[in-house]
Structure formats: C-alpha cells, structure tokens
FIVOLUM-499790 format. One record per atom (N, C-alpha, C): residue number from 1; atom name; x, y, z. Coordinates in Angstrom, 3 decimals. Layout:
BEGIN
n:atom:east:north:up
NUM:CA:X:Y:Z .
...
END
This chain:
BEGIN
n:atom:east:north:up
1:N:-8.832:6.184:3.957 .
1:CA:-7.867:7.198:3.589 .
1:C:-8.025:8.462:4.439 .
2:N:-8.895:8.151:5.316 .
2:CA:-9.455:10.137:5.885 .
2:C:-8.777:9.442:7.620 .
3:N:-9.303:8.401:7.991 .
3:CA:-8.419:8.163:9.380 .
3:C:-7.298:8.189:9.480 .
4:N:-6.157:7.481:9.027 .
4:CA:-4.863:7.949:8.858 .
4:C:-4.607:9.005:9.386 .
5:N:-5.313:9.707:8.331 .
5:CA:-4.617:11.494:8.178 .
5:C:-5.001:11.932:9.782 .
6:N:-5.810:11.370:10.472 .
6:CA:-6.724:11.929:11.878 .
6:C:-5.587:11.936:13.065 .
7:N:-4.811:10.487:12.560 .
7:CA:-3.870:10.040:13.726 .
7:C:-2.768:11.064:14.452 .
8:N:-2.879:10.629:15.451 .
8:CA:-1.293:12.213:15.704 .
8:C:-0.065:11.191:15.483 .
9:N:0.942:12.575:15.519 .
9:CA:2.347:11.909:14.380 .
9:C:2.694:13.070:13.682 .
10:N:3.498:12.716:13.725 .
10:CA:4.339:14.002:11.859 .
10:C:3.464:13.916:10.861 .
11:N:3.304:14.298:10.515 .
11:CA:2.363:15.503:9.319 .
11:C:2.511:14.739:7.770 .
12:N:4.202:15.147:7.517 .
12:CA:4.767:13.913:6.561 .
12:C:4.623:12.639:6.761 .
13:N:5.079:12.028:7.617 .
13:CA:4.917:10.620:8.452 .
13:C:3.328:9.671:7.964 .
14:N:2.697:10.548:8.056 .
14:CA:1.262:10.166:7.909 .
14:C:0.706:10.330:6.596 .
15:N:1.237:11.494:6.010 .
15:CA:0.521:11.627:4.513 .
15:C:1.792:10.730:3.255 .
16:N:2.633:10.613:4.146 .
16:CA:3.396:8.746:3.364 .
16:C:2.688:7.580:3.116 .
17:N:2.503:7.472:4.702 .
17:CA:1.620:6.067:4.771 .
17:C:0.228:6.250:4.439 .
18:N:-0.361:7.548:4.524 .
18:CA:-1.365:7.327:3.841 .
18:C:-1.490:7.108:2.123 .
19:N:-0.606:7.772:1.415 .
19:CA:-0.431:7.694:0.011 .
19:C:0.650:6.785:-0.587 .
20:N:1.648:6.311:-0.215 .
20:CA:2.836:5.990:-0.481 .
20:C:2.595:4.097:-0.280 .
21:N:2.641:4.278:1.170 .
21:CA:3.221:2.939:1.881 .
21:C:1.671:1.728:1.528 .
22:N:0.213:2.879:1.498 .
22:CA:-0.708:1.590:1.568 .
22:C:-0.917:1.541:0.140 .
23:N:-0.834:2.420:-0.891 .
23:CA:-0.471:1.825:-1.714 .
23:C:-0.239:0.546:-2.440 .
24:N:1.109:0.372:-2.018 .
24:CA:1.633:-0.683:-1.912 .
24:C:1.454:-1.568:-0.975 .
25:N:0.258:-1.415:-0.658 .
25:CA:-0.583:-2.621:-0.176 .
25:C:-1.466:-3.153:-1.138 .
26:N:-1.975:-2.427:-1.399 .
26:CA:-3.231:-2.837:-2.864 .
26:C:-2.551:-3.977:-3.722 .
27:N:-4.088:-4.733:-3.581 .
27:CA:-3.935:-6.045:-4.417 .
27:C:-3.455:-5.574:-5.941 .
28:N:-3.161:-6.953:-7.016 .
28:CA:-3.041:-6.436:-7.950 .
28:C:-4.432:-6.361:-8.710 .
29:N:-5.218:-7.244:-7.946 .
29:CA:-6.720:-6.735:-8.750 .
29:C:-7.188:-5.279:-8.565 .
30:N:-6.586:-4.536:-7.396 .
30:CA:-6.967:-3.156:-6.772 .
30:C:-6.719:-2.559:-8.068 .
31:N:-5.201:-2.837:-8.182 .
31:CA:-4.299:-1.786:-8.464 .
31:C:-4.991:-1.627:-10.237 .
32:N:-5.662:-2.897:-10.876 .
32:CA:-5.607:-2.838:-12.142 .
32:C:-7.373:-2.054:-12.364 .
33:N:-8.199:-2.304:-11.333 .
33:CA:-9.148:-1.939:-11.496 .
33:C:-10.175:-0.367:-10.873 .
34:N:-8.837:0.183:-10.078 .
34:CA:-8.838:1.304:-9.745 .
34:C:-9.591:1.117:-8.123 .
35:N:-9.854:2.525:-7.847 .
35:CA:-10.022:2.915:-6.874 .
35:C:-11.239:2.517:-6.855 .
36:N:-12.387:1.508:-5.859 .
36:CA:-13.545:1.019:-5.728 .
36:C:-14.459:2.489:-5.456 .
37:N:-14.100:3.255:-4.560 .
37:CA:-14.833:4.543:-4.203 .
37:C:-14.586:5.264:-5.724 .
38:N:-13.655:6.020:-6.191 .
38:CA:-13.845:7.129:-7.500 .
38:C:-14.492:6.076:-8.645 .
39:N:-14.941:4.550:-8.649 .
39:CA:-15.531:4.091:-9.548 .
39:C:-17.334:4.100:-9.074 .
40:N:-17.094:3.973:-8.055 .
40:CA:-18.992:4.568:-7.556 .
40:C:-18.860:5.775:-7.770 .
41:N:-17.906:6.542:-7.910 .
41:CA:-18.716:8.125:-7.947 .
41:C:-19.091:8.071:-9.628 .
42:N:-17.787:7.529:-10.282 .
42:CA:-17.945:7.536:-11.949 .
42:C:-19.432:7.241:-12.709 .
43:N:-19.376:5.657:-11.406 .
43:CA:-20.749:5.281:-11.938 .
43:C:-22.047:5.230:-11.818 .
44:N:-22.532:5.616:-10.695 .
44:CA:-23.507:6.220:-10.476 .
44:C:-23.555:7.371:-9.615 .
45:N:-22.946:8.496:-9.482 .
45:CA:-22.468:9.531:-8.732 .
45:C:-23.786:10.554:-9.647 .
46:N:-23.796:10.914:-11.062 .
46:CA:-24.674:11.835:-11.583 .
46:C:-25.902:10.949:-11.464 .
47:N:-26.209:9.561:-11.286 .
47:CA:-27.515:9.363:-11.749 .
47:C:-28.642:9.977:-10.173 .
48:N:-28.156:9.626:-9.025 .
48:CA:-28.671:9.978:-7.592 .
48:C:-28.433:11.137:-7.132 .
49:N:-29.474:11.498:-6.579 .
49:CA:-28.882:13.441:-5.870 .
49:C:-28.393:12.539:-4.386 .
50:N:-28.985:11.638:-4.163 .
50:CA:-28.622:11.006:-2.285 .
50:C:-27.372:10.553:-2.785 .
51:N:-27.142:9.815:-3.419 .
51:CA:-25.571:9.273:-3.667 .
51:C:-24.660:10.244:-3.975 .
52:N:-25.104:11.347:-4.547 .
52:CA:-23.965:11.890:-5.545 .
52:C:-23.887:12.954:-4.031 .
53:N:-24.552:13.661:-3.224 .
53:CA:-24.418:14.175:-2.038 .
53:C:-23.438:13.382:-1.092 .
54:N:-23.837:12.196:-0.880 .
54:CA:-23.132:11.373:-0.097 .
54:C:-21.802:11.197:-0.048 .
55:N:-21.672:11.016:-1.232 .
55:CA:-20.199:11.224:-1.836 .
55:C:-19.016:12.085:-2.143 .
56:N:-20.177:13.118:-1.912 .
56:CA:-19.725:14.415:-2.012 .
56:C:-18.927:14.786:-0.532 .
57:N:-19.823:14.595:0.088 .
57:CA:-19.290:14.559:1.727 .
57:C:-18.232:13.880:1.978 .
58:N:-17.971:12.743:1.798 .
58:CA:-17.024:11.778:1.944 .
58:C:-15.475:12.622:1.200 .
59:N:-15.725:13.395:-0.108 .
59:CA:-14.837:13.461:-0.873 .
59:C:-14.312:15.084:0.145 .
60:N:-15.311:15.563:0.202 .
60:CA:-14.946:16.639:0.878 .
60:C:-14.494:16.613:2.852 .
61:N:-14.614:15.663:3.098 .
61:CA:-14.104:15.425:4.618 .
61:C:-12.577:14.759:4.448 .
62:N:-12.656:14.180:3.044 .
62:CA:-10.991:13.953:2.599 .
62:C:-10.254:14.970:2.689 .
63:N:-10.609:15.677:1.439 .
63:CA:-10.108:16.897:1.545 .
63:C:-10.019:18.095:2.688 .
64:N:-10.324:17.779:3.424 .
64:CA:-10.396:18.726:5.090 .
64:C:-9.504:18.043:5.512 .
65:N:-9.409:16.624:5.869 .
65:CA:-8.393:15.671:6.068 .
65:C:-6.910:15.836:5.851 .
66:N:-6.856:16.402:4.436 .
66:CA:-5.522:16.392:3.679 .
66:C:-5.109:17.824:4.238 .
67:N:-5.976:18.947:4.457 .
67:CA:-5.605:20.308:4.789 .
67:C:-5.099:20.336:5.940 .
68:N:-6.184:19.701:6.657 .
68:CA:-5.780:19.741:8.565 .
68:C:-4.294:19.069:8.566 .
69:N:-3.666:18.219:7.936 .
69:CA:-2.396:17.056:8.065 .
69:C:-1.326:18.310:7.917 .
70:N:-1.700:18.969:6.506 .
70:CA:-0.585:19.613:6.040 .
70:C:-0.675:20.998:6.859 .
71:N:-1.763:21.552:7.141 .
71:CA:-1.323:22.974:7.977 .
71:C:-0.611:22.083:9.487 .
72:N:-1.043:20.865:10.328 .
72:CA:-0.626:20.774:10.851 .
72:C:0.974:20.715:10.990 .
73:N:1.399:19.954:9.913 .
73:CA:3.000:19.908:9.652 .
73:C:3.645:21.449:9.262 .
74:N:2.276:22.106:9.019 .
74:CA:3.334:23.477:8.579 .
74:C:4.002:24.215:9.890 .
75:N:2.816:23.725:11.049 .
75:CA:2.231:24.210:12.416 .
75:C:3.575:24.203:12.765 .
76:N:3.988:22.527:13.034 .
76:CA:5.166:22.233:13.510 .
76:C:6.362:22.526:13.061 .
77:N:6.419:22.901:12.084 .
77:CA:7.836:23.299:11.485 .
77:C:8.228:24.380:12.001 .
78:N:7.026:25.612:11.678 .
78:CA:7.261:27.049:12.397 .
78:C:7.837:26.509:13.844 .
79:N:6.820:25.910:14.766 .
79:CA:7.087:25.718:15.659 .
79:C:8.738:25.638:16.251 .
80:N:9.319:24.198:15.742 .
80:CA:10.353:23.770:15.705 .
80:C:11.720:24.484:14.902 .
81:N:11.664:25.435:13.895 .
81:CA:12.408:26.064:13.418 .
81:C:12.304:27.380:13.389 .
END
C-alpha cells in the first residue's frame, strides 16, 4: 500500500488504485478476515516493544506516503490552474 503511492502519475490516479481499484482485488477470504497487517498490530502489537516499534514505522511511512501523494496533487493543481 506505501509503493503505489511512490509511483509518479496523478496524485488522484494513484490514491484510486491504491484504495479503490486493489481493493477489489482482495480475495473473499481477505475481504472477510480483514486486513492481515492491522490484525498483527491488534494482535500482538502491545505485547513486543520490537514489534509494536516495527509497526509503528511501517504505519507511519504509510502515512508520509498518503501526505507526499496528496500535497503532490495539490502541487499540481496550483501548478496547472
């Protein structure tokens, strides 16, 4: 979910297919049993300081991910309009 967002492309374009389009890729076992990553954090995320760090990172390079996509598209809009 964090490469996607890395790719160059439209801003929107990318945070579709990253949320939208793969989605609807997910099996229906995915879809019924959730997200494999937010169920490791659920489930052993408080018991480890190395895991629950680890994860932490991961969750937070998402989130840098999702910022960089969208200031980029904001980038371009100014740009273009």
């Amino acid at each position: 979910m964090i490469d996607p967002l890395n790719r160059p492309g439209n801003a929107l374009d990318l945070l579709k297919d990253t949320f939208f389009h793969r989605i609807k890729l997910f099996s229906h076992y995915d879809k019924k049993h959730g997200c494999p990553f937010n169920n490791l954090i659920n489930e052993i995320g408080d018991l480890e300081l190395a895991y629950r760090l680890a994860l932490k990172k991961i969750i937070d390079d998402w989130k840098q991910a999702i910022i960089r996509t969208i200031e980029k598209g904001k980038y371009h809009k100014k740009k273009y309009f």
